[in-house]
N, CA and C atoms as an extended XYZ file, in Angstrom:
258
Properties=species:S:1:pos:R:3:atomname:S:1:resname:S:1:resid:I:1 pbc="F F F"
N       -42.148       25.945       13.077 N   UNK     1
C       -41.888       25.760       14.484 CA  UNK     1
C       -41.095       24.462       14.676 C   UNK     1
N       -40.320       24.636       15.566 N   UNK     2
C       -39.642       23.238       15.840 CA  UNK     2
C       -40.221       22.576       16.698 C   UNK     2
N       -39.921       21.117       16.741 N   UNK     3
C       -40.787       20.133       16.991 CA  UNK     3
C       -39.684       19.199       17.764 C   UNK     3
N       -39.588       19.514       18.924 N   UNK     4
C       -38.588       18.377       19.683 CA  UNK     4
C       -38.360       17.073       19.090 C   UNK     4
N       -39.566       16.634       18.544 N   UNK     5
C       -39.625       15.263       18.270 CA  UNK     5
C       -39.078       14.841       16.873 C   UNK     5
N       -38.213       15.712       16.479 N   UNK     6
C       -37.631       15.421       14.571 CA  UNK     6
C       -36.029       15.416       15.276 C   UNK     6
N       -36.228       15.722       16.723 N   UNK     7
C       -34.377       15.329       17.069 CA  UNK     7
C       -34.412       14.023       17.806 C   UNK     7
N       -35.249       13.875       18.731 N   UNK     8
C       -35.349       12.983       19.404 CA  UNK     8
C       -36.856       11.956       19.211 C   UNK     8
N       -36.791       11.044       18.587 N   UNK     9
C       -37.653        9.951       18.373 CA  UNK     9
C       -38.269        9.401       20.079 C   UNK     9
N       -39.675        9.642       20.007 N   UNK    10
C       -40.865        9.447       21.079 CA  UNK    10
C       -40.205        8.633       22.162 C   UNK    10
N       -39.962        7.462       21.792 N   UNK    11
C       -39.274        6.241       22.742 CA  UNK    11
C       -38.144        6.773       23.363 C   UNK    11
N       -37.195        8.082       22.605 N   UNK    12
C       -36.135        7.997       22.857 CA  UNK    12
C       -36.186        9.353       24.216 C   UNK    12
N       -37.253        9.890       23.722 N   UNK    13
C       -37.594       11.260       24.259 CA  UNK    13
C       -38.103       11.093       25.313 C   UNK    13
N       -39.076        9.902       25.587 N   UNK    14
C       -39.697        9.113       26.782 CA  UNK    14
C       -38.679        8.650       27.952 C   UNK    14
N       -37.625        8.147       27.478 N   UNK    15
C       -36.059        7.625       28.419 CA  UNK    15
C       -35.318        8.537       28.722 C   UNK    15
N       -35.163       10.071       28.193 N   UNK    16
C       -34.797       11.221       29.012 CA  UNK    16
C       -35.476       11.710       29.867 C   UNK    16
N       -36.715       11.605       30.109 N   UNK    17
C       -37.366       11.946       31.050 CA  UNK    17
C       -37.557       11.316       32.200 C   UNK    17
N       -37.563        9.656       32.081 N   UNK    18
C       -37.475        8.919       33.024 CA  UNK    18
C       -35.743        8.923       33.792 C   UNK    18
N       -35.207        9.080       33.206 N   UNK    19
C       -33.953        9.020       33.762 CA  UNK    19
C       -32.951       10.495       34.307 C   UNK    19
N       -34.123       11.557       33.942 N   UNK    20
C       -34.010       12.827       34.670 CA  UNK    20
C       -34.953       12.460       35.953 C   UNK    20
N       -36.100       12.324       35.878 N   UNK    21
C       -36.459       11.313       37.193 CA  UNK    21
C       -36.350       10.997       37.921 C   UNK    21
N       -35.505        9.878       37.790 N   UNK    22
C       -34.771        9.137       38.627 CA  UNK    22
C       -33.598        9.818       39.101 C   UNK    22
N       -32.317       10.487       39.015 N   UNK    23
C       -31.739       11.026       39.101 CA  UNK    23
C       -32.255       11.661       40.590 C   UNK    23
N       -33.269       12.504       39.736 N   UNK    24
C       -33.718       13.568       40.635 CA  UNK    24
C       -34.288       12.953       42.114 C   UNK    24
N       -35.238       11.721       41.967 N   UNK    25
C       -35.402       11.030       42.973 CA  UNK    25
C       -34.410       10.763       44.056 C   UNK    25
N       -32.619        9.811       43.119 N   UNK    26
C       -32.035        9.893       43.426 CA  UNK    26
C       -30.840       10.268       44.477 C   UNK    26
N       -31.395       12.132       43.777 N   UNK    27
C       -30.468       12.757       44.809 CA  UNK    27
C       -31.532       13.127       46.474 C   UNK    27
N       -32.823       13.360       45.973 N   UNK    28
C       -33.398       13.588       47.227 CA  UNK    28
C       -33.319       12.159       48.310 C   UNK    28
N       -33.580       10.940       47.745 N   UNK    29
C       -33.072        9.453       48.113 CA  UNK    29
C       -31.839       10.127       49.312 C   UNK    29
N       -30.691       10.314       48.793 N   UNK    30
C       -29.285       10.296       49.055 CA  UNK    30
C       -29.313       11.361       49.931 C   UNK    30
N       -29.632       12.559       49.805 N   UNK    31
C       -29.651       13.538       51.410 CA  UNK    31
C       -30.678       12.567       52.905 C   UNK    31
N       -31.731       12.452       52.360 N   UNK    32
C       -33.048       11.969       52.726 CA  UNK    32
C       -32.828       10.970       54.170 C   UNK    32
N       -31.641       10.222       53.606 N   UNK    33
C       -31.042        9.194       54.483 CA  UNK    33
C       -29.618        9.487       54.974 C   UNK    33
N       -28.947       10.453       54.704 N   UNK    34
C       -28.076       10.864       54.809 CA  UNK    34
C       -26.912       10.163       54.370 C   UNK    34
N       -27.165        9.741       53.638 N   UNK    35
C       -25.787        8.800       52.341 CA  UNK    35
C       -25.140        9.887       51.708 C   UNK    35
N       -25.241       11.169       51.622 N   UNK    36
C       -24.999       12.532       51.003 CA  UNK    36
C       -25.006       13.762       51.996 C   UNK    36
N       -24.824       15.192       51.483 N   UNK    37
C       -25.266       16.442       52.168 CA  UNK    37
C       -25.503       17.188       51.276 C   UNK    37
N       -26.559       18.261       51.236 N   UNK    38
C       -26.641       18.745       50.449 CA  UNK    38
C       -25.244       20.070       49.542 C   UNK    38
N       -24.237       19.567       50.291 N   UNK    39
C       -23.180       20.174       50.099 CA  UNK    39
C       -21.994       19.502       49.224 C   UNK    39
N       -22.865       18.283       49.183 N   UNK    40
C       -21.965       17.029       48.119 CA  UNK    40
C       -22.078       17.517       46.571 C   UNK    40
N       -21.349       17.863       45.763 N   UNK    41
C       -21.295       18.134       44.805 CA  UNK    41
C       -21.863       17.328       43.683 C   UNK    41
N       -22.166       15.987       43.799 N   UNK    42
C       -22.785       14.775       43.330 CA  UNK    42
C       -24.097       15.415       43.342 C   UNK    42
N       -24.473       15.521       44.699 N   UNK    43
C       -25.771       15.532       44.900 CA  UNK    43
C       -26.086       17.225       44.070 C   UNK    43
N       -25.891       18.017       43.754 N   UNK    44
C       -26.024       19.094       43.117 CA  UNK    44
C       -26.051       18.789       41.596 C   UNK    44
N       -25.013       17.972       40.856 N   UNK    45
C       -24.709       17.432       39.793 CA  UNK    45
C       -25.797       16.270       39.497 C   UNK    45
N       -26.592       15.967       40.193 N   UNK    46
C       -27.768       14.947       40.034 CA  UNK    46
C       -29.021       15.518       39.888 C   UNK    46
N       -28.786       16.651       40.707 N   UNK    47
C       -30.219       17.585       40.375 CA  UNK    47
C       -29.990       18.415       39.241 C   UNK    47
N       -28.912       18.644       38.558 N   UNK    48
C       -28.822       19.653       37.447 CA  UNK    48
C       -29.028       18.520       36.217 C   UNK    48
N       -28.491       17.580       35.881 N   UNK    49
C       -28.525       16.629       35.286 CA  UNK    49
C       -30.145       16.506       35.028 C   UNK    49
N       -30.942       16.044       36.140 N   UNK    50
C       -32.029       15.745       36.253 CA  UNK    50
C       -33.385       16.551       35.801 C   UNK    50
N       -32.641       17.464       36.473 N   UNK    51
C       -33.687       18.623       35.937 CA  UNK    51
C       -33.661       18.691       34.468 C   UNK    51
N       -32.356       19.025       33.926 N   UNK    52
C       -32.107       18.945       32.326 CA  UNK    52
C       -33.086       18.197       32.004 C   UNK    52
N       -33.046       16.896       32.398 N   UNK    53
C       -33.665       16.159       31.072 CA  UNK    53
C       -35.060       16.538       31.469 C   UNK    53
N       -35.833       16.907       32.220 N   UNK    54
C       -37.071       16.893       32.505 CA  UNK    54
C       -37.775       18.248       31.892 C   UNK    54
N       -36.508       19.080       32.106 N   UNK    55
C       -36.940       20.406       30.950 CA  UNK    55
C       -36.957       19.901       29.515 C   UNK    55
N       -35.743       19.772       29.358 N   UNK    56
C       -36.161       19.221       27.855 CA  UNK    56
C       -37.294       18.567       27.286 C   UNK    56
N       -37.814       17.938       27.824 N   UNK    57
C       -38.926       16.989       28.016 CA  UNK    57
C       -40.065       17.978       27.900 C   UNK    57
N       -40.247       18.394       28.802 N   UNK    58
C       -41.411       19.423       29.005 CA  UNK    58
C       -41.472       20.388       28.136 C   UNK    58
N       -40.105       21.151       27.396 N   UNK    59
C       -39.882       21.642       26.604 CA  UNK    59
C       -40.578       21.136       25.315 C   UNK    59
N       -40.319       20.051       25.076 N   UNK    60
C       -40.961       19.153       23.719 CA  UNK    60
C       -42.199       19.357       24.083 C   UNK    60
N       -42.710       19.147       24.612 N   UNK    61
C       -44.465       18.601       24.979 CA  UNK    61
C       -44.851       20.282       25.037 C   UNK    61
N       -44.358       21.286       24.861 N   UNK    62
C       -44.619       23.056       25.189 CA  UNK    62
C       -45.362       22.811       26.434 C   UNK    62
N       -44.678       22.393       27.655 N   UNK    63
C       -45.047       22.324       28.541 CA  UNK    63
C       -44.586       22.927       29.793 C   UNK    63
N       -44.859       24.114       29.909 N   UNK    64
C       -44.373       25.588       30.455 CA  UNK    64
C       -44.056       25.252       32.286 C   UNK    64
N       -45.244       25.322       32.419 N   UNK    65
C       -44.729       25.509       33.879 CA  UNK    65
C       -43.771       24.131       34.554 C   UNK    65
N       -43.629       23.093       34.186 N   UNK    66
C       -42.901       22.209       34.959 CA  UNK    66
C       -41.065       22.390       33.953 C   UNK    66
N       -41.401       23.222       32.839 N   UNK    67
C       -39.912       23.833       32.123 CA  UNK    67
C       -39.641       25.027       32.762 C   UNK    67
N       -39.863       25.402       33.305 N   UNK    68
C       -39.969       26.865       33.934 CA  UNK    68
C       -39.231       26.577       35.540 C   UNK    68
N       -40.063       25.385       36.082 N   UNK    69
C       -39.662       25.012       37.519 CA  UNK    69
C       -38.538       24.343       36.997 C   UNK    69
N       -38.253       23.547       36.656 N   UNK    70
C       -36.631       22.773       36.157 CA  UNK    70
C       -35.355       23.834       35.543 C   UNK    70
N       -36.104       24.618       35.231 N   UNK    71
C       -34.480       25.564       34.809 CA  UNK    71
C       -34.427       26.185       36.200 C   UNK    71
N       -35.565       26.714       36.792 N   UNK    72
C       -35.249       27.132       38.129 CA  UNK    72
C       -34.090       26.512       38.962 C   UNK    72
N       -34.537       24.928       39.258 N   UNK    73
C       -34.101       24.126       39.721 CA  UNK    73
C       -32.744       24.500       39.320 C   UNK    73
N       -32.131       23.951       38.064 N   UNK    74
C       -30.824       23.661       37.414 CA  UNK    74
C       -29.980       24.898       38.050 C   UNK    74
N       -30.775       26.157       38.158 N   UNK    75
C       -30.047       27.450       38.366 CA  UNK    75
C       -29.443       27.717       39.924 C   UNK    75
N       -30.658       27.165       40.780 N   UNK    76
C       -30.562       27.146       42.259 CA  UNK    76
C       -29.205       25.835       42.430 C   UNK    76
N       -29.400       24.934       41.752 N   UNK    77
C       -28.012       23.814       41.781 CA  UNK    77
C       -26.736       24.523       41.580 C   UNK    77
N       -26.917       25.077       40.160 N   UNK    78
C       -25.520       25.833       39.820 CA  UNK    78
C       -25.276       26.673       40.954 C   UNK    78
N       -25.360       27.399       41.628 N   UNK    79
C       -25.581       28.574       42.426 CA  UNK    79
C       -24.965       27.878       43.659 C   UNK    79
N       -25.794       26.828       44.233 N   UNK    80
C       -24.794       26.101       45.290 CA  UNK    80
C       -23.652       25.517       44.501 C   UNK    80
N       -23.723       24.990       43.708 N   UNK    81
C       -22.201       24.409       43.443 CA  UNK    81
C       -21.195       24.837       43.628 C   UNK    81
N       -20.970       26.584       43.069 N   UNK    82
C       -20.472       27.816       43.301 CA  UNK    82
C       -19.755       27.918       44.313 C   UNK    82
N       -21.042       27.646       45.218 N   UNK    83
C       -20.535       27.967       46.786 CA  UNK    83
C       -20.055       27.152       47.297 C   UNK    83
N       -20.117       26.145       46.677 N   UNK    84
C       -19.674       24.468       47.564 CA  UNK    84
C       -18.078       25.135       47.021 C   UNK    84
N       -17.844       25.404       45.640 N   UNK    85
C       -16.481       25.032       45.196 CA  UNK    85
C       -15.676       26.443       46.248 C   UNK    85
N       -16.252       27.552       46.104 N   UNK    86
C       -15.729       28.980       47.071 CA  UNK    86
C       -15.427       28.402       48.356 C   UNK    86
């Protein structure tokens, strides 16, 4: 079985997650106050980003349901982006 952790070393694996995080904080931050719209392509590109690393993450740890909600996420982003660019 593979083992997230023979690609990515603990410390290193720990700082993708925090910085999918943040991101993600980020973009809700940035609509929240209206520094953004949810039609800003940034702000879509912050939640796909974000989510990534937090799946991955969760992914390592076989940690299903919050990998499950983050690809969701990533998919519902792509999907507006789509529409932002149409």
């Amino acid at each position: 079985m593979i083992n997230m952790f023979d690609f990515f070393p603990k410390p290193r694996f720990q700082i993708i997650g925090w910085i999918g995080m943040i991101l993600i904080l980020a973009a809700y931050f940035l609509v929240s106050f209206d520094m953004v719209t949810v039609h800003n392509i940034w702000f879509q590109l912050l939640n796909i980003i974000g989510s990534f690393g937090l799946a991955l993450v969760a992914f390592g740890r076989r940690d299903w349901q919050p990998m499950v909600l983050n690809i969701i996420w990533i998919l519902i982003a792509i999907i507006a982006m789509v529409r932002i660019a149409l």
